[in-house]
C-alpha positions as CSV (number, residue, x, y, z in Angstrom):
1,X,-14.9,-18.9,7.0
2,X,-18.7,-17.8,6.8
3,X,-19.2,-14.7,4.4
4,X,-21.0,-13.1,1.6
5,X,-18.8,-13.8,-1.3
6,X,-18.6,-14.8,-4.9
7,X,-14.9,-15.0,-4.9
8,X,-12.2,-13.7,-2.8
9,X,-10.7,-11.3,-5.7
10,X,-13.8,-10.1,-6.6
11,X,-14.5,-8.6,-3.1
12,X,-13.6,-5.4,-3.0
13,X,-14.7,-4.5,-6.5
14,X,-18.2,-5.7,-6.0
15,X,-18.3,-4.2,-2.7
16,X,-17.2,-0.9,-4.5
17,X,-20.2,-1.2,-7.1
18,X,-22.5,-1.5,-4.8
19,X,-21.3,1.5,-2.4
20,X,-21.5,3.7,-5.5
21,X,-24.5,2.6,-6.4
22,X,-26.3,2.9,-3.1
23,X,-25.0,6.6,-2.5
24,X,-25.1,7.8,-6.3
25,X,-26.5,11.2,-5.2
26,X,-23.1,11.5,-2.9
27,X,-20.1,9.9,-4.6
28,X,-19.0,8.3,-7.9
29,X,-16.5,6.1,-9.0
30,X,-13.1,7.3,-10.6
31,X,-11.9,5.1,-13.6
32,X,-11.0,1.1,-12.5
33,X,-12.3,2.1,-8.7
34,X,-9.2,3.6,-8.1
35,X,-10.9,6.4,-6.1
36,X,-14.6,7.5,-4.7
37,X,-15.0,11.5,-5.3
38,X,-17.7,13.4,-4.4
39,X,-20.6,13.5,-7.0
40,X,-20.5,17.7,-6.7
41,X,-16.7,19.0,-6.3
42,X,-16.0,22.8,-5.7
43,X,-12.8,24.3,-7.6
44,X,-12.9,26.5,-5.5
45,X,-11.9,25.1,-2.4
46,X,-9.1,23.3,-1.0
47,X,-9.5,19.1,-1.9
48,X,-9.4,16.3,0.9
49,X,-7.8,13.0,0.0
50,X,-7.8,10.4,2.2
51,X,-7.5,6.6,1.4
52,X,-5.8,3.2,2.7
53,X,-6.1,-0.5,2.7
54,X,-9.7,-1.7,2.8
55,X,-11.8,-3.5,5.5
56,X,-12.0,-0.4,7.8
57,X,-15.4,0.8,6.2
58,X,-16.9,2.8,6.3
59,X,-13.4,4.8,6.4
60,X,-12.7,6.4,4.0
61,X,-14.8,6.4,1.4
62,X,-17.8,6.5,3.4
63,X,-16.6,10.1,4.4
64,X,-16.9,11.2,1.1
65,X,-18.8,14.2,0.6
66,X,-19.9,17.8,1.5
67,X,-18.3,18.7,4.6
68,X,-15.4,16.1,4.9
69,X,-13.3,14.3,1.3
70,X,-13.5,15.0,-2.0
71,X,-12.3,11.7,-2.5
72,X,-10.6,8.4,-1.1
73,X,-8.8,5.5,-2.6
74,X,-9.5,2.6,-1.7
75,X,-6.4,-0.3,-1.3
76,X,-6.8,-4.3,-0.9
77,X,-7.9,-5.8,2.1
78,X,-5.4,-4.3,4.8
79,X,-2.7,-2.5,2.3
80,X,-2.1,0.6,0.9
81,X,-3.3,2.4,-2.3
82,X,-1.3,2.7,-4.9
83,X,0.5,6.2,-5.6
84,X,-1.0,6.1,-8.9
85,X,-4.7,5.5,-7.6
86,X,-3.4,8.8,-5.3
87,X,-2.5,10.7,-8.2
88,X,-5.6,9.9,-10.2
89,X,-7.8,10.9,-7.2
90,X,-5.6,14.2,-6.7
91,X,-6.2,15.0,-10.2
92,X,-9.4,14.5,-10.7
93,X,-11.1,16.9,-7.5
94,X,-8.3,19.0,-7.6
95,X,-8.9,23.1,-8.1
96,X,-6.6,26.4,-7.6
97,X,-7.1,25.5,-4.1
98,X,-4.7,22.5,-4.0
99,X,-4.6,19.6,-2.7
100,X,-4.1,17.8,1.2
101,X,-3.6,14.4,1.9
102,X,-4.8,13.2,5.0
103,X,-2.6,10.2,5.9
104,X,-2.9,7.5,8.4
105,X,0.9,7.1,10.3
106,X,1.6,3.4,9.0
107,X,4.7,2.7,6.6
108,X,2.8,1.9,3.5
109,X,0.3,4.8,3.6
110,X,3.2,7.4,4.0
111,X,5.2,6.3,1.0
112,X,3.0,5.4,-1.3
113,X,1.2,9.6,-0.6
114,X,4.3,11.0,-0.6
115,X,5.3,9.5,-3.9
116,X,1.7,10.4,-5.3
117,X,2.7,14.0,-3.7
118,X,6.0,14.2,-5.5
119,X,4.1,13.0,-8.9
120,X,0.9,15.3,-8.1
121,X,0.5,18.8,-10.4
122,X,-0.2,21.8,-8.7
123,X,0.3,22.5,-4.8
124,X,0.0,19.4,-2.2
125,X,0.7,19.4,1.2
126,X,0.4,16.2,4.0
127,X,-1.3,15.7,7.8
128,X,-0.6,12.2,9.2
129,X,-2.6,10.8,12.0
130,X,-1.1,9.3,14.6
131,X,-3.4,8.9,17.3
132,X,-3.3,5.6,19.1
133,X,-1.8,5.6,22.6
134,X,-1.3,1.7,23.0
135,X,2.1,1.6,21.4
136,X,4.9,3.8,20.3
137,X,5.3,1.4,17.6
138,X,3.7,-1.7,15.8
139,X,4.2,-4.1,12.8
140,X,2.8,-1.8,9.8
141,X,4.7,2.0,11.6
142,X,7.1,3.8,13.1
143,X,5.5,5.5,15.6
144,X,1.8,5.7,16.7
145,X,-0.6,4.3,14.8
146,X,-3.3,6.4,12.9
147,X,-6.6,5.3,14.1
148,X,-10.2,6.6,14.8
149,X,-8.5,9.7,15.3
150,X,-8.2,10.2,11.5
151,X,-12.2,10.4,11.4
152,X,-12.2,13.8,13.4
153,X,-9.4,15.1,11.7
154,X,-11.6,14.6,8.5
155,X,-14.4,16.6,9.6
156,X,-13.0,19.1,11.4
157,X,-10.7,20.0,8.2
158,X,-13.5,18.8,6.2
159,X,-15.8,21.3,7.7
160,X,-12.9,24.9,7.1
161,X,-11.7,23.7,3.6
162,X,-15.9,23.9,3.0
163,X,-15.8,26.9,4.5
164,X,-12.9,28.5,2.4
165,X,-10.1,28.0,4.7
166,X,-6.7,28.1,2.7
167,X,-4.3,25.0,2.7
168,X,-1.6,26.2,4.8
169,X,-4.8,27.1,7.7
170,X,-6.2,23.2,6.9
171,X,-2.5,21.8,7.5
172,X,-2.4,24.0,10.7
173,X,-5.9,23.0,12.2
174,X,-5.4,19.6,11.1
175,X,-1.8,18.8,12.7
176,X,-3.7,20.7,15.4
177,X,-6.4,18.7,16.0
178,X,-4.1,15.5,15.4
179,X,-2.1,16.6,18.3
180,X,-5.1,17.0,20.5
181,X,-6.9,13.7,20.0
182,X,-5.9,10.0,21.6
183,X,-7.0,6.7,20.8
184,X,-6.8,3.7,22.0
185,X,-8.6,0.1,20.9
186,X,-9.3,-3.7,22.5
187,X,-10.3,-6.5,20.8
188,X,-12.4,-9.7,21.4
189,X,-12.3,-11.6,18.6
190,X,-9.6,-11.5,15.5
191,X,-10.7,-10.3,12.3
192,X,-10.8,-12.6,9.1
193,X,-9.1,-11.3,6.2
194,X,-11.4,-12.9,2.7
195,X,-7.7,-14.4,1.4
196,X,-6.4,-15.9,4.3
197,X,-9.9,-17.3,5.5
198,X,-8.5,-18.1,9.3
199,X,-8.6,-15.8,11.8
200,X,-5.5,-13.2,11.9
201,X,-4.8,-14.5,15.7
202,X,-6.4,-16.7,18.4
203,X,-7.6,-15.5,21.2
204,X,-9.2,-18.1,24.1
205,X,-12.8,-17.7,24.8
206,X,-11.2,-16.0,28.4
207,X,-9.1,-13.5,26.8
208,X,-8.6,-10.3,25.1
209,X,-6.0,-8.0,23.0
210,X,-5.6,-5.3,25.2
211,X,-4.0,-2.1,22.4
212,X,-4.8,-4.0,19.9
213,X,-4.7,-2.5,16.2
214,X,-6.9,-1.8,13.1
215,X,-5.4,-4.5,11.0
216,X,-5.4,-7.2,14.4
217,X,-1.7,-5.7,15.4
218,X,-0.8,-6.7,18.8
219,X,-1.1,-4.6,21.3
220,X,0.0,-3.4,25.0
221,X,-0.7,-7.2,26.2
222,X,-3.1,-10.2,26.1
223,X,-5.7,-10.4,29.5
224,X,-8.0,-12.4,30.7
225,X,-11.3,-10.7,29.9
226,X,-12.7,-8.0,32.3
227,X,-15.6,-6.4,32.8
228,X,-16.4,-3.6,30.8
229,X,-16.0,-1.1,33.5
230,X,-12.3,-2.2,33.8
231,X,-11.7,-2.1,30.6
232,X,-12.8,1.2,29.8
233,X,-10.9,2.4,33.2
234,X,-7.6,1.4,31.5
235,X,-8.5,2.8,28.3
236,X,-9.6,5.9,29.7
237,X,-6.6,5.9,31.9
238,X,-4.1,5.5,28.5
239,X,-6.1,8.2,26.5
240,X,-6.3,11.1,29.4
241,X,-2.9,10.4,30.9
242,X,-1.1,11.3,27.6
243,X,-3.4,14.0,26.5
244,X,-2.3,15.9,30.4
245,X,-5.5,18.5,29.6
246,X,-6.3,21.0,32.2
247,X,-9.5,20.0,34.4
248,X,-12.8,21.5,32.8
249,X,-11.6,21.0,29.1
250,X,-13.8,20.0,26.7
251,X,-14.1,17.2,24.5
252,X,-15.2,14.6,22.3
253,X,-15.9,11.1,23.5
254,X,-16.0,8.6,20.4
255,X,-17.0,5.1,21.1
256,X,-16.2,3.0,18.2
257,X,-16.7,-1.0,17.2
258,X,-14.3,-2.7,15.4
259,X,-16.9,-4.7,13.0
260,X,-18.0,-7.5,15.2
261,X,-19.5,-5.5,18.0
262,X,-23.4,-5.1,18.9
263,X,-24.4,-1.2,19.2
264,X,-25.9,-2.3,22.8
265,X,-22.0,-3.0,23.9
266,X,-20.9,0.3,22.1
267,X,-23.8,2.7,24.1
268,X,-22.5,0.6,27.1
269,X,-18.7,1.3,26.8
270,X,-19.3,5.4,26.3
271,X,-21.3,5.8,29.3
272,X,-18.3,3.9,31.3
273,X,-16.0,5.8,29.3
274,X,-17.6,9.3,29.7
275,X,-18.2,8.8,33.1
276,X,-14.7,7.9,34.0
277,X,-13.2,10.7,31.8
278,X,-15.5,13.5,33.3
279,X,-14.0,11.6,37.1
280,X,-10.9,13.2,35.5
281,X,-12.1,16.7,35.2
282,X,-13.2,16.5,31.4
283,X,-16.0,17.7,29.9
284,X,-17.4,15.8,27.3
285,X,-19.6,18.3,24.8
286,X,-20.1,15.9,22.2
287,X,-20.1,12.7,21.3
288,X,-20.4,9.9,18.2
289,X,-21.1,6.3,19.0
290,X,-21.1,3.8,16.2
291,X,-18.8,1.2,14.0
292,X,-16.1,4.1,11.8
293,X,-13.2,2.8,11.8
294,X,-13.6,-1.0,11.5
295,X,-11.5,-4.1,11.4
296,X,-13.4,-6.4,9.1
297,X,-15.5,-8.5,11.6
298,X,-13.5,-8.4,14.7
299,X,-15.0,-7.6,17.7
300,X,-13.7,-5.1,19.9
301,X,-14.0,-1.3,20.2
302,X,-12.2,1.7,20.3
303,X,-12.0,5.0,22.3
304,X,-10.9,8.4,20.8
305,X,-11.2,11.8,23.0
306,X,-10.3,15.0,21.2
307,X,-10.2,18.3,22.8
308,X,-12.2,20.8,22.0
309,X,-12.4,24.5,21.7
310,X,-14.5,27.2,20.2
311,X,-13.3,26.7,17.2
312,X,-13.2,23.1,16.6
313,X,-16.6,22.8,18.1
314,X,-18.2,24.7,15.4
315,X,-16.4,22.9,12.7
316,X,-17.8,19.8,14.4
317,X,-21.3,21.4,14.2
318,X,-20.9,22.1,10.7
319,X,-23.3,20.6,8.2
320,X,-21.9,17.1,6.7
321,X,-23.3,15.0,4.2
322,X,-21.3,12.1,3.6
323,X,-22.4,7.9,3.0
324,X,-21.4,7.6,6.9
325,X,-22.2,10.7,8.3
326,X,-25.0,13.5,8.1
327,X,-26.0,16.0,10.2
């Protein structure tokens, strides 16, 4: 195992200090690192608290700030945050507003935020992502996975709670925008969690994990590798047959790498992935391209679509000012 370490449980921490230190005009740690909160909180409106097991940077804490959290807590390598870290976090950028947890749908997330929501003061309420088409089920849920989905659900809620919108109106868009968004990844390589030091799985120099999840969760079935056009066909083919949208809908096309994967072979797999998708009868009005939702160095990519309306698209538009994303 090649990587930048001093020691194994020192990782994270370290890795911590320095994401604070390089965004101190955005964020700021909360006591032990048990969170990442905005730097300038609003009382006033309703908080965003997001958070799970590390190694997927920059989500979530590098979508902390204006326009998307007001905080995240950060877990080990691959496991969930503690419900105290979630209470902590709750506590500290909560206002009159309340409170919403945005949750990814895997077994450890979900109880460990809904006891923090059961221990929370004041009002709380829960969206959980679960938008990965690849499997109905997998080792760390019941149900889909939450996946790149959870990015857009961020900023889309992000964008209203900035705006003022209430917390029952940022449950409603977000469930919303959950139910209008698909995902599905493949992977080249395995990722190498820092404590094991050996690859997760092996994969021949011939093969791939086609479905594959965040944490290296198997997916629909290992193939020999394809071309990129095929593999975005099947992909595309996953994603638009279970999202059924009428022809001309809009939407956005996210392209994402899982760690390990050269922005050359990201720009390559959107314009497959658009092209096929708008060979469908979609409409793709905007679009994000980049490594969001990561799997520590594994290479391998994801696609998300979410459908669009007038609506949404403006809360996309919205101003964000976040570690990860600015515009």
């Amino acid at each position: 195992m090649k990587k930048f370490i001093n020691a194994v449980d020192d990782v994270l921490a370290e890795s911590l200090d320095g994401f604070a230190a390089a965004h101190a005009d955005i964020v700021a740690l909360g006591s032990e690192r048990k969170f990442v909160r905005r730097r300038e909180l609003n009382p006033k409106k309703v908080a965003l608290v997001s958070g799970g097991g590390s190694g997927h940077e920059p989500l979530h804490a590098g979508f902390v700030g204006h326009g998307m959290l007001d905080a995240a807590c950060p877990g080990q390598v691959f496991t969930s945050p503690t419900p105290d870290q979630i209470v902590e976090a709750a506590e500290a950028v909560s206002g009159d507003a309340g409170v919403l947890f945005i949750v990814k749908n895997y077994a450890g997330d979900r109880m460990n935020f809904e006891m923090a929501a059961e221990i929370a003061e004041g009002r709380t309420a829960t969206i959980v992502t679960d938008d990965d088409v690849a499997v109905e089920k997998s080792t760390y849920s019941t149900g889909r996975r939450g996946v790149a989905g959870t990015l857009i659900v961020e900023k889309t809620v992000g964008a209203a709670a900035e705006k003022g919108a209430d917390l029952k109106t940022c449950v409603a868009l977000g469930e919303r925008v959950n139910a209008r968004t698909r995902s599905m990844g493949v992977a080249l390589t395995s990722c190498t969690v820092p404590a094991a030091g050996t690859p997760t799985f092996a994969l021949g120099e011939d093969e791939m994990e086609m479905g594959v999840g965040i944490h290296g969760e198997p997916g629909r079935r290992r193939v020999k590798l394809e071309r990129a056009d095929a593999i975005a066909s099947e992909m595309t083919a996953a994603i638009a047959g279970d999202l059924a949208a009428p022809a001309g809908s809009e939407a956005l096309l996210l392209a994402n790498g899982f760690g390990g994967t050269p922005t050359i072979e990201l720009y390559l797999m959107y314009n497959a992935a658009r092209r096929m998708l708008e060979q469908r009868g979609l409409r793709i009005a905007r679009s994000l391209v980049g490594s969001y939702v990561t799997s520590l160095d594994m290479a391998g990519c994801s696609l998300t679509v979410s459908l669009l309306d007038a609506e949404t698209t403006a809360l996309w538009d919205a101003p964000v000012r976040t570690a990860a994303l600015k515009w």
